[in-house]
C-alpha positions in Angstrom: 80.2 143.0 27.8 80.4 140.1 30.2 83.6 139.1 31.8 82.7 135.3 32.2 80.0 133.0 31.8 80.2 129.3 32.2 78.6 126.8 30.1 77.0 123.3 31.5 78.2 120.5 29.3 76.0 117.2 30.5 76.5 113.6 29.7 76.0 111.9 27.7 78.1 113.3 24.6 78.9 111.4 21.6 81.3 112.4 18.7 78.3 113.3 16.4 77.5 116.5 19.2 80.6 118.1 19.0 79.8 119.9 15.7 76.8 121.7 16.7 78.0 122.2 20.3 81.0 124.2 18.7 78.4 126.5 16.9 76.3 126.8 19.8 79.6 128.2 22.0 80.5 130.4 18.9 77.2 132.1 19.5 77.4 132.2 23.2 80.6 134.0 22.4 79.3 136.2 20.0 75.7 137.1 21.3 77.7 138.3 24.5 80.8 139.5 23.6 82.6 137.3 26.5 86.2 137.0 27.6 86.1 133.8 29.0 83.6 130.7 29.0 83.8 128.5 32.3 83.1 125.2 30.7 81.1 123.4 33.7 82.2 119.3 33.0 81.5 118.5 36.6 79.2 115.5 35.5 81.5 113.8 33.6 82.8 111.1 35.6 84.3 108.8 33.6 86.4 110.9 31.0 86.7 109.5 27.2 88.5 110.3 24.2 84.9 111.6 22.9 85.1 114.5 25.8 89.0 115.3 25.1 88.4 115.6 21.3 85.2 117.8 22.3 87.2 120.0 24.9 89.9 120.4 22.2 87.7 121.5 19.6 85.6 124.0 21.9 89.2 125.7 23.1 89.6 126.3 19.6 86.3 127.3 18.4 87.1 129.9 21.8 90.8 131.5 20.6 89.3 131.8 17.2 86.2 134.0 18.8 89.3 136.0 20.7 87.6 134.2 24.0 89.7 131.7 26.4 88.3 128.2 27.6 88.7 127.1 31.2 87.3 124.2 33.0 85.2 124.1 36.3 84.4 120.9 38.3 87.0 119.0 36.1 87.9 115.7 37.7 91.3 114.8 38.3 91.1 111.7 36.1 90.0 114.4 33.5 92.6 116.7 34.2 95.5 113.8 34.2 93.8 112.6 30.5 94.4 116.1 29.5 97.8 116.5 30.8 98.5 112.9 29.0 97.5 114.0 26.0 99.3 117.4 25.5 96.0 118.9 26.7 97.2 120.7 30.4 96.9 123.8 29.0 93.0 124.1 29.3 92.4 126.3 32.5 90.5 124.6 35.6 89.4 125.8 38.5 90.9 123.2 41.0 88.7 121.5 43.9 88.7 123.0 47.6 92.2 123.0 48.8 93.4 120.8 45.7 96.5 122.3 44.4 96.6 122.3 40.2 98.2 119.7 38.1 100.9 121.4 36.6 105.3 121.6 35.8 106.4 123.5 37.8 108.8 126.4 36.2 112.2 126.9 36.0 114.0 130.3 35.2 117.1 130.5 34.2 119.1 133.7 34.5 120.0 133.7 31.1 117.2 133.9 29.5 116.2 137.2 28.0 112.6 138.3 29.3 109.9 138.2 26.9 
């Protein structure tokens, strides 16, 4: 079984793809048995609500396979459209000494541990 494998997602993609693309990373998932798929979007330079609803749909079509989605190559205008949109979640890799976009996290003491 493969740890990782990563998955080159090219331009250009229009709503109509997103169907079939979620079948074909179902059976990447299940022809390898992989834990995690590395979703290469490095190409995409201009970020649209087409590529959000796509990256939303293949984390899904991921958990439901028991497999996680991360992102590599994302841009930061991608990453910040993400993190708009509820989105931040979604794993990247982030860029030569480019710290992640993220909140940072507060404990508080009384909180129980989980």
């Amino acid at each position: 079984m493969t740890a990782e494998v990563t998955w080159l997602l090219r331009p250009p993609l229009e709503r109509d793809d997103i169907p079939e693309l979620c079948d074909q990373l179902a059976m990447l998932i299940a022809f390898t048995g992989v834990a995690v798929v590395s979703c290469d979007v490095g190409h995409f330079e201009q970020p649209d609500a087409v590529l959000v609803d796509a990256l939303a749909r293949f984390q899904l079509t991921a958990r439901r396979l028991g497999a996680r989605l991360e992102l590599a190559r994302a841009s930061r205008s991608l990453r910040l459209l993400l993190a708009l949109v509820g989105l931040g979640q979604l794993g990247w890799e982030p860029e030569e000494r480019e710290d992640p976009l993220g909140v940072e996290e507060v404990v508080d003491p009384g909180d129980p541990a989980v």
